[in-house]
Every structure is written in structure tokens, then in C-alpha cells.
N, C-alpha and C positions, 0 to 999 in steps of 0.2 A: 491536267488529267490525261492521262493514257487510255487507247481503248486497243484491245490484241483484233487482229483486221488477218482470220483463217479464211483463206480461199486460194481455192485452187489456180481460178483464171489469173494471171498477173495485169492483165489489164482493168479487170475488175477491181480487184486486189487492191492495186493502185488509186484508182477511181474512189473506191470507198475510203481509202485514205487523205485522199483532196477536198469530199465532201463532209470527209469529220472536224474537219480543219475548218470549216465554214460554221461550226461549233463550240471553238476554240478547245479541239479535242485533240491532241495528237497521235495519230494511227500508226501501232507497230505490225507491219506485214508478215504475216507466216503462210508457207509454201504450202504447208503438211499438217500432220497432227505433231509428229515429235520436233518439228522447229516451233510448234504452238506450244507447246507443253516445256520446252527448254525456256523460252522468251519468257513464260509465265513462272519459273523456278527461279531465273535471275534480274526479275524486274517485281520489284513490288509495288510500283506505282501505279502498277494498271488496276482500274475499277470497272472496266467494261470489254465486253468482245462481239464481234460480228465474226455469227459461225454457221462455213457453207456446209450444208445438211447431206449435199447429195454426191459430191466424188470421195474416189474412194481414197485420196491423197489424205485429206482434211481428216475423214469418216466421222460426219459431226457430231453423231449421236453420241456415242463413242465416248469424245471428247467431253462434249458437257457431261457425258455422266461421268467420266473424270475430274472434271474441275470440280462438280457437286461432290464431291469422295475426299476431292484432298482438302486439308486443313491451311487456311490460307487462300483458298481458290471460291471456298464457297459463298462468298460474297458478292461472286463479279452480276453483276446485270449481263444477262448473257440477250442477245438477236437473232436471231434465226433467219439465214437465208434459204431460200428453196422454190421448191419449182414444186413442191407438196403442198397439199392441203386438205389432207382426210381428214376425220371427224379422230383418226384415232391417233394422228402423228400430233394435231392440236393438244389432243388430251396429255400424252406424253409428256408436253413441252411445257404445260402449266403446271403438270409434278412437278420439274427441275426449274419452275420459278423462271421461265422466258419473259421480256418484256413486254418484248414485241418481236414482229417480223417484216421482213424482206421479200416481197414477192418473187421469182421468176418471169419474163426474162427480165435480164438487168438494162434499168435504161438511167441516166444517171442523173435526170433532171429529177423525176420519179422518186429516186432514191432522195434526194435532197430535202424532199416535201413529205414521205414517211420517216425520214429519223427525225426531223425535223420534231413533230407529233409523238412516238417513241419516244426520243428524249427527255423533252417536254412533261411525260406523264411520270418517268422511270423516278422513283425514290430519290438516286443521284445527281439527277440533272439540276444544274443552277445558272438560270435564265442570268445572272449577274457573272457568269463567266467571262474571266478577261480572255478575248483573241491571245493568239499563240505569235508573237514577233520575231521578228530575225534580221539579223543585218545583210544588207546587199556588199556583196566581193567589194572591196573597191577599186579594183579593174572597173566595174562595172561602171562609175560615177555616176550613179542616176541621180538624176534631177528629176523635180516638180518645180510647176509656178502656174498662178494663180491668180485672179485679178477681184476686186469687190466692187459690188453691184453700186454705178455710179461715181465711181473710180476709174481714173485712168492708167494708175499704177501697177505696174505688172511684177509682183512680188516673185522672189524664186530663191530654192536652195538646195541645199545638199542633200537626201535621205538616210538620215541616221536606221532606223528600223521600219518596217513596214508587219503589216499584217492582212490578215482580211479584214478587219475590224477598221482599220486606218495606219495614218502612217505618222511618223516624228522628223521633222526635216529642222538641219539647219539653215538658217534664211541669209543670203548674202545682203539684203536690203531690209534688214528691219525695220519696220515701219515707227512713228512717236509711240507712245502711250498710249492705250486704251484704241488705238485703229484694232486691233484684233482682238479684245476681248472673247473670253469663255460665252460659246453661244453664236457667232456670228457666224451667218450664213455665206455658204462660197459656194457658187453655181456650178463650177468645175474648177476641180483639181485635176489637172494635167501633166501626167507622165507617160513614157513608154516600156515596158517591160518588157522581155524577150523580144522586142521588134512591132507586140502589140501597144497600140496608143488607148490611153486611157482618161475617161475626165468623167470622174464621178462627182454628185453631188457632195459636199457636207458639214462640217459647223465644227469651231474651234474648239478643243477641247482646255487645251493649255497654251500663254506665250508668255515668257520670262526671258528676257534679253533676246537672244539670236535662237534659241531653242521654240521650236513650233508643236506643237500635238492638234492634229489634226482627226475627226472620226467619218468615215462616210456613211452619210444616211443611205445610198444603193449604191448598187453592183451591178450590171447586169447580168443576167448568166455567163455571157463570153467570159465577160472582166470576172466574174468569182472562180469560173473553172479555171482561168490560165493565173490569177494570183494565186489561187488555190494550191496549184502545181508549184508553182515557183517559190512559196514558203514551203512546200513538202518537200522541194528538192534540197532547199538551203538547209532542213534537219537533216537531212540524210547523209549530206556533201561531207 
């Protein structure tokens, strides 16, 4: 699932992008109104957009009542960012079918915990969405490894794909039969990404020969915002 991400700030822009992904939503950035409205004429996969209400780049209002116009557009679950909140820009925005909204200013923890909620209520949203995966360069060679509670064995391997959701590594040590079953708990999965180190909690999902699927129960916020970035950059690359 796609969601079009109109905003003027690039850093925000950005930002909302990393935390759609924390979703398994992948965020197409638009500068303006007519790079919003081109993005949305040659992508039809997009079902949603986060649209900023109040520069004059974007000109939000504008826009959704363009998308509510055209044929094809009028379906999108649209969000509303702004620094507004009259009794009569609310009204407005429940004409053109808003889901929800985005407060002012933008702080991006904040934001993570109302789309969160938005999402959640929006007709669209499906709590069983698979994370958005990508493969690491391999320049990059990342590795994980990993050890089990009572175990001395220090498992480790290659990372075929990763997500926010979890990651798929090939394992240079396969363990016998049934050591990793679907379900087993692993206290830290430890890797390093862009220079940051990581060791999330989480529990097996798949193991069949040397192939590992892995899910992590948490993230903390560092580790969601800087995984976050690092699968939005590998779409983008």
C-alpha cells in the first residue's frame, strides 16, 4: 500500500515518510501541489495521502478538493496536516471525507502514536499488513547473530532482507532440527546498521535449511526511526 506524503517541509516530508513505514506503508513524497497531482495521475496504487493544509506550495485545501473532483482520486483516505483547528476548517474537512488529522507543530514521536490511531479507525487500514522489506547493498555485508536462552551457541548470518517488522537472514551455522522452531524466543538479535548497533527482542517466525525469518516483538524509538530511514532510503536508492 502507498500513501502520497504532500508537504512542503522536506524534513517533515521525509519524517512522515519513515513513520508510514513503521505501517508497512510506503510514502511517495510530493514538494507541491502539481508534483502531488502528477505522482497521483501516474501511480495507481496509492490508497492514501497526508496533506499539508497550510503552505502555499502544497495549497491543501485546493488539492483535496481536487482529488474529491477527479475520477480515480476520489477514493483516497485523505489526513490532514495543520496548525488549524476551527470549528469551521473541521467542518470543511468532514465534507471531503478526512480521516483524521495531524496536529501542528510536528514532533515525530507524536506523529507515530496519531497515525497509529487514524490508521487503525480509517476503512483501509489492515492491522494484518505485511512490513515493507528490502534488501541490504551487498557492499554492505550485514550480518546478525544471536544466542538462545541457555545456550551457548552463538548463531549468525548473512541478512537476505530486513524490514521494520523483522528480518530474513541466511545462517552460516545452522543449528539440528527443531533448535529454532516457529515461536522461539530470542532476547537479542544483534546487528549494526548505518554504524548504529541494534538488539531487539523477538521470536522465530520461519527456519527451513540455512533460511532464517525472524519478527521483532520491539524497537525502540532510536532503532524504529533509523530502520525506518534505512528501508526508505533503500526504496528510493
Amino acid at each position: 500500500m502507498d500513501y502520497l506524503v504532500a508537504e512542503a517541509a522536506a524534513n517533515i516530508r521525509d519524517s512522515l515518510c519513515y513513520v508510514l513505514l513503521s505501517f508497512g506503508i510506503k510514502g511517495i513524497p510530493a514538494a507541491n501541489k502539481q508534483e502531488a497531482l502528477d505522482i497521483l495521475q501516474n501511480n495507481n496504487s496509492i490508497s492514501g495521502a497526508i496533506i499539508d493544509l497550510d503552505s502555499k506550495e502544497v495549497d491543501g485545501v485546493e488539492l483535496i478538493t481536487a482529488l474529491r473532483a477527479q475520477e480515480g482520486t476520489q477514493h483516497l483516505s485523505v489526513i490532514a496536516h495543520t496548525v488549524q483547528s476551527s470549528k469551521e476548517l473541521v467542518n470543511r474537512m468532514m465534507e471531503f471525507g478526512v480521516i483524521g488529522y495531524l496536529l501542528k507543530p510536528y514532533v515525530e514521536k507524536d506523529a507515530f502514536v496519531k497515525l497509529k490511531k487514524v490508521l487503525a479507525s480509517g476503512e483501509s487500514h489492515n492491522a494484518q499488513r505485511k512490513h515493507i522489506r528490502v534488501r541490504p547493498d551487498p557492499n554492505e555485508l550485514l550480518r546478525l547473530h544471536f544466542k538462545l536462552p541457555g545456550q551457548s551457541s552463538l548463531f549468525s548470518g548473512k541478512v537476505v532482507d530486513i524490514s521494520v517488522g523483522g528480518v530474513a537472514v541466511e545462517l552460516f551455522n545452522p543449528p539440528a532440527s527443531g533448535v529454532l522452531a516457529p515461536g522461539t524466543h530470542i532476547p537479542g538479535i544483534q546487528f549494526t546498521l548505518n554504524r548504529k548497533a541494534f538488539s531487539p527482542p523477538g521470536k522465530v517466525i520461519l527456519f527451513k535449511e540455512q533460511l532464517l525469518a525472524l519478527r521483532f516483538d520491539y524497537l525502540s524509538p532510536s532503532e524504529m526511526s533509523a530502520l525506518s530511514k534505512y528501508v526508505f532510503k533503500r526504496l528510493t536508492s
